[in-house]
C-alpha positions in Angstrom: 1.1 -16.2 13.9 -2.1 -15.4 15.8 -0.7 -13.2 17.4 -0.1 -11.3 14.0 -3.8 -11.8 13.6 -4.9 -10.1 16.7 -2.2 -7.0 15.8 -3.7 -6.7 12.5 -7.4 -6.5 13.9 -6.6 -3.5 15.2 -5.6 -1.8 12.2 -8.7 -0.4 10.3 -6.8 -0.1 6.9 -6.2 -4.2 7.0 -9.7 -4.8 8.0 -10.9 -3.2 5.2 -8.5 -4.7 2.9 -9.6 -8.4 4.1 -13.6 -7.3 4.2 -12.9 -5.7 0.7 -11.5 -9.0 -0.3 -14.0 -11.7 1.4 -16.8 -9.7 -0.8 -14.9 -9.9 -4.4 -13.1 -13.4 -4.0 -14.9 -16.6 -4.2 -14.3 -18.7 -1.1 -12.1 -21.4 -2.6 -9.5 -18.2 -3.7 -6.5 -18.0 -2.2 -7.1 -14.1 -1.6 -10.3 -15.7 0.7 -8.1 -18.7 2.6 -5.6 -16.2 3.4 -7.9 -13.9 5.0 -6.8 -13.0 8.9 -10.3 -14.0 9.6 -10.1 -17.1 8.3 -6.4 -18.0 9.5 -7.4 -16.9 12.9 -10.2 -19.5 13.1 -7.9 -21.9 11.5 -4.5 -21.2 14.4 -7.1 -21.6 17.0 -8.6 -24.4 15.9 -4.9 -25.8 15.2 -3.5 -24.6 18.9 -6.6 -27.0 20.1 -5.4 -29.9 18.2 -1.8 -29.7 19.2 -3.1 -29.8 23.2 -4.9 -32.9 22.1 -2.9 -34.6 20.2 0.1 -33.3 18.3 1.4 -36.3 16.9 -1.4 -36.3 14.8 -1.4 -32.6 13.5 2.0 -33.2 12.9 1.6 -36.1 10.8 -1.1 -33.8 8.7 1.3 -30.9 8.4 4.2 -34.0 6.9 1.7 -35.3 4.4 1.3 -31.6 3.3 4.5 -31.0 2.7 5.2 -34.6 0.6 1.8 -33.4 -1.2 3.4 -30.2 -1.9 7.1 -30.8 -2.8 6.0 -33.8 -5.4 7.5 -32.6 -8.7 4.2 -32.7 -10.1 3.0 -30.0 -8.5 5.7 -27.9 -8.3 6.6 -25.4 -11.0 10.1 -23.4 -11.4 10.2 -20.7 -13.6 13.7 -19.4 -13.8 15.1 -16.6 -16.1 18.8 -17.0 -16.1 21.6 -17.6 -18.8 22.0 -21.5 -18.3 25.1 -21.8 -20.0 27.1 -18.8 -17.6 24.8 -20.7 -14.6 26.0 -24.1 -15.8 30.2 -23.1 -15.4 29.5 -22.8 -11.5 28.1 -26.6 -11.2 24.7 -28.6 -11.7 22.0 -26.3 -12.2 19.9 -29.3 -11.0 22.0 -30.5 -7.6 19.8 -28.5 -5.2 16.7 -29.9 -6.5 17.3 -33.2 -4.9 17.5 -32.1 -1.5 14.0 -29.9 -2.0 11.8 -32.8 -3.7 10.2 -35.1 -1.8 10.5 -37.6 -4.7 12.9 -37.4 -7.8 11.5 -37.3 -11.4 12.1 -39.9 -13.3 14.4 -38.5 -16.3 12.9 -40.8 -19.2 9.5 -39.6 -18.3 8.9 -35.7 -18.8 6.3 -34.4 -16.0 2.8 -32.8 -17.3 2.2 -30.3 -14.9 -1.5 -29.5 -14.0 -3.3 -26.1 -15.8 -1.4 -23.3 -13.9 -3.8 -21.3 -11.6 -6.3 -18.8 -13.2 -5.6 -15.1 -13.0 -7.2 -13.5 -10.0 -9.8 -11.7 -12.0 -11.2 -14.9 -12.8 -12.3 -15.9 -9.3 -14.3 -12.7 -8.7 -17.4 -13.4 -7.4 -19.2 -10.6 -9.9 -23.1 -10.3 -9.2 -23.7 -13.4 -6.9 -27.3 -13.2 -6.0 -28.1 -12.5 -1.8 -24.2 -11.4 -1.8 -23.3 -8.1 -0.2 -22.2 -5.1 -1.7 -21.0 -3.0 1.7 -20.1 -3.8 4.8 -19.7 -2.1 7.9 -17.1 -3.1 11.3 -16.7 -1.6 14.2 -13.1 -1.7 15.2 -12.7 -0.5 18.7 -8.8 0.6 19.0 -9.1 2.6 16.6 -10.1 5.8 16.7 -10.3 6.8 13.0 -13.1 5.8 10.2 -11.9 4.1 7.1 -13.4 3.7 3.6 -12.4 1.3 1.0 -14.1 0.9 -2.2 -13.2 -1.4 -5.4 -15.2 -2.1 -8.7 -14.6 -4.2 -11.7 -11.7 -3.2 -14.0 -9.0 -4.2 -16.5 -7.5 -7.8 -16.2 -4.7 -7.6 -18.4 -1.5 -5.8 -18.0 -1.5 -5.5 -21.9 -4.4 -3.9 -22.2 -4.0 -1.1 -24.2 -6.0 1.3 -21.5 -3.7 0.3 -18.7 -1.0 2.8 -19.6 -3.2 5.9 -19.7 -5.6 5.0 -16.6 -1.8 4.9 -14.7 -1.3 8.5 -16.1 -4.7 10.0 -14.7 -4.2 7.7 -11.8 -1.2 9.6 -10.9 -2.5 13.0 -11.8 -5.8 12.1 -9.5 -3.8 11.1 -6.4 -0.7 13.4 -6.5 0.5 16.4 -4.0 -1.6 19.1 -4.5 -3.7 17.7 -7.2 -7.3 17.0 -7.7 -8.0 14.3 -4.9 -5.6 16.3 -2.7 -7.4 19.6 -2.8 -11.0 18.1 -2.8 -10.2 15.4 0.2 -6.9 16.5 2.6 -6.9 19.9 1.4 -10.5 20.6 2.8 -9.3 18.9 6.3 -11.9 15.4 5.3 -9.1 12.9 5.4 -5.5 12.6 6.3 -4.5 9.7 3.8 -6.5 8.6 0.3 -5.8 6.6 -2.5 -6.4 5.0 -5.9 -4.6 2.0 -7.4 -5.8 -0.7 -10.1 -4.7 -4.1 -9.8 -4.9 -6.0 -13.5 -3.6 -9.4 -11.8 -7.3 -8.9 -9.3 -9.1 -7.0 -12.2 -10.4 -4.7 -9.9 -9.8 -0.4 -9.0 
């Protein structure tokens, strides 16, 4: 794993993507955990511990996993027909080999509040937080630009549909962006996407 880390540092594209995403997320977001810059630190620092003692990061890594597979904090949403499902055998057989610990079936288990919608952990206008960055990234010999702002959140929103449809007309063969940016030699690739579940363009 780090040495996905180190392939992806040389990829400008990715960098962007995980500066683009340490500036919008708020630390404690899963889109900032999982940033290669973070996870690098993290492997290291986990590679150390195992030369040290690995009996004890492996303990750790057991008591994340019985954290984890409690049924309390695992959720299973599952769109099937039950009754066709149910003819093959017991829709809940292979649950008790997954779970750390079995439900009780008198008791029904209150799951936690399910996990807010990206948009919601966007930083927004933090005070002292940067707006742009700029990397160096020396094996690569190309320059890359990557922009977001603020958008729709909801994939019912009633402006979704058409912003798709200028969206495409924007970034298709021969159109607008193509003309203005490849056409005119500036840049080989470009695009434009909006993301509902991140709220951001």
């Amino acid at each position: 794993m780090g040495k996905d880390v180190v392939k992806k540092k040389r990829s400008g594209i990715k960098i962007t993507g995980t500066l683009i995403r340490t500036i919008a997320y708020q630390p404690e977001s899963n889109q900032a955990a999982g940033s290669m810059l973070r996870q690098q630190t993290f492997l290291c620092d986990l590679m150390r511990q195992l030369k040290v003692d690995s009996t004890k990061v492996v303990k750790k890594l057991l008591e994340v996993k019985e954290f984890l597979t409690r049924p309390e904090n695992v959720t299973v949403h599952l769109a099937a027909n039950i009754e066709k499902l149910s003819l093959i055998g017991d829709l809940r057989l292979p649950w008790t080999t997954c779970l750390s610990q079995q439900p009780k079936l008198a008791s029904p288990i209150k799951s936690s509040p399910q996990v807010p919608c990206h948009s919601l952990l966007l930083r927004g206008n933090t005070p002292g937080l940067p707006r742009d960055v700029i990397t160096s990234v020396g094996s690569v010999e190309s320059a890359f630009l990557t922009q977001c702002t603020p958008s729709l959140n909801s994939y019912t929103s009633p402006d979704l549909p058409p912003l798709l449809v200028l969206i495409q007309y924007l970034v298709q063969l021969e159109g607008p962006m193509w003309r203005q940016i490849r056409g005119q030699g500036l840049s080989y690739n470009y695009d434009l996407h909006i993301r509902p579940c991140d709220g951001l363009l």
